[in-house]
C-alpha positions as CSV (number, residue, x, y, z in Angstrom):
1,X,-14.9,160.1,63.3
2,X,-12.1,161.7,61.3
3,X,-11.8,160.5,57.7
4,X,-9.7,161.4,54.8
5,X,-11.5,164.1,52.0
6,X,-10.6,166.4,49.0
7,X,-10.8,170.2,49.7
8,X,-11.1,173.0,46.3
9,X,-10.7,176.2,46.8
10,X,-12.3,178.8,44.7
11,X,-8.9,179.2,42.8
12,X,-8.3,175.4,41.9
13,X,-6.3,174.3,44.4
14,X,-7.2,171.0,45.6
15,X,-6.1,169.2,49.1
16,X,-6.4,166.1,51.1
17,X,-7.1,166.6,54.7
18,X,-8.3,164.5,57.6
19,X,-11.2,165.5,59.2
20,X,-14.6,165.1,61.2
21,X,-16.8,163.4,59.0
22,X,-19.2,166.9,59.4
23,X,-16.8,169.3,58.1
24,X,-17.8,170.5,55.2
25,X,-15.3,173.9,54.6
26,X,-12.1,173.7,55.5
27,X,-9.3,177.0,55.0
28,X,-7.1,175.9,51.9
29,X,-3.3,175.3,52.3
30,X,-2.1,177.1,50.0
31,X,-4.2,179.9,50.0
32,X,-6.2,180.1,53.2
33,X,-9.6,180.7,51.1
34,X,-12.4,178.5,52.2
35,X,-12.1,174.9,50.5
36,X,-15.3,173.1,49.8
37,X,-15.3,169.4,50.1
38,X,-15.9,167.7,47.1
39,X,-16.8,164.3,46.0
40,X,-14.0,162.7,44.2
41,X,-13.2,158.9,42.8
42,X,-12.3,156.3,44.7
43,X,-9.0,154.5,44.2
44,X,-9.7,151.2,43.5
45,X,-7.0,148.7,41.9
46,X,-8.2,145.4,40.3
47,X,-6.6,142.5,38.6
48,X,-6.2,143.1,34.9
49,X,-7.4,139.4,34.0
50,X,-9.9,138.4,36.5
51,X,-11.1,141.5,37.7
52,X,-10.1,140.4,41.5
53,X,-8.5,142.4,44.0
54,X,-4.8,142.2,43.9
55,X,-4.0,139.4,46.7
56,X,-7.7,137.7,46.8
57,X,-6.8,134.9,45.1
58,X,-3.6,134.3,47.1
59,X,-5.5,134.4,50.1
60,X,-8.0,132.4,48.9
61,X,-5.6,129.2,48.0
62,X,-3.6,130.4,51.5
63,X,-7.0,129.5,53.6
64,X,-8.3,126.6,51.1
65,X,-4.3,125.0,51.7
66,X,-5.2,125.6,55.3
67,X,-8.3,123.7,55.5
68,X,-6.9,120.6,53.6
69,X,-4.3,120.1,55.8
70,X,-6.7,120.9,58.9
71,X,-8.6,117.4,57.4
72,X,-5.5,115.6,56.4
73,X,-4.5,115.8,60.2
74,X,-7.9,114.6,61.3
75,X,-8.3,112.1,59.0
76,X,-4.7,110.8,59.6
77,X,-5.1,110.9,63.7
78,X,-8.6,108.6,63.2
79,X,-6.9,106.3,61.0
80,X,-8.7,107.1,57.9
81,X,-6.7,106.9,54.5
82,X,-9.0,109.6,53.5
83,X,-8.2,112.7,51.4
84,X,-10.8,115.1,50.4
85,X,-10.8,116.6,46.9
């Protein structure tokens, strides 16, 4: 399975490259000297406030708006006046 991973060469340059999960040295772009994968941060972006991923919330109240209407319908086709909370 190819996946994306950093490279570093012996003389600092550092490169992304998609590759086999196994490879472990790869020949630098720049350079050509052998790259060593290395283990770098992942990029992860989070709400400032909440500390949710950007859009979770949105989809959250996009399924939740769903599901109401979903019983609203039901309730309305069995002649119940119900509406759930």
């Amino acid at each position: 399975m190819n996946r994306l991973f950093e490279f570093r060469c012996d003389d600092g340059h550092i490169s992304e490259q998609l590759v086999s999960d196994t490879l472990r040295v790869s020949p630098c772009r720049e350079c050509g000297k052998a790259a060593n994968r290395i283990m770098s941060a992942p990029r992860v972006n989070l709400e400032g406030i909440t500390g949710a991923f950007p859009g979770a919330y949105d989809r959250w109240a996009r399924v939740r708006a769903e599901k109401l209407s979903q019983e609203r319908k039901k309730n309305s086709s069995e002649g119940r006046d119900y509406t759930p909370l």
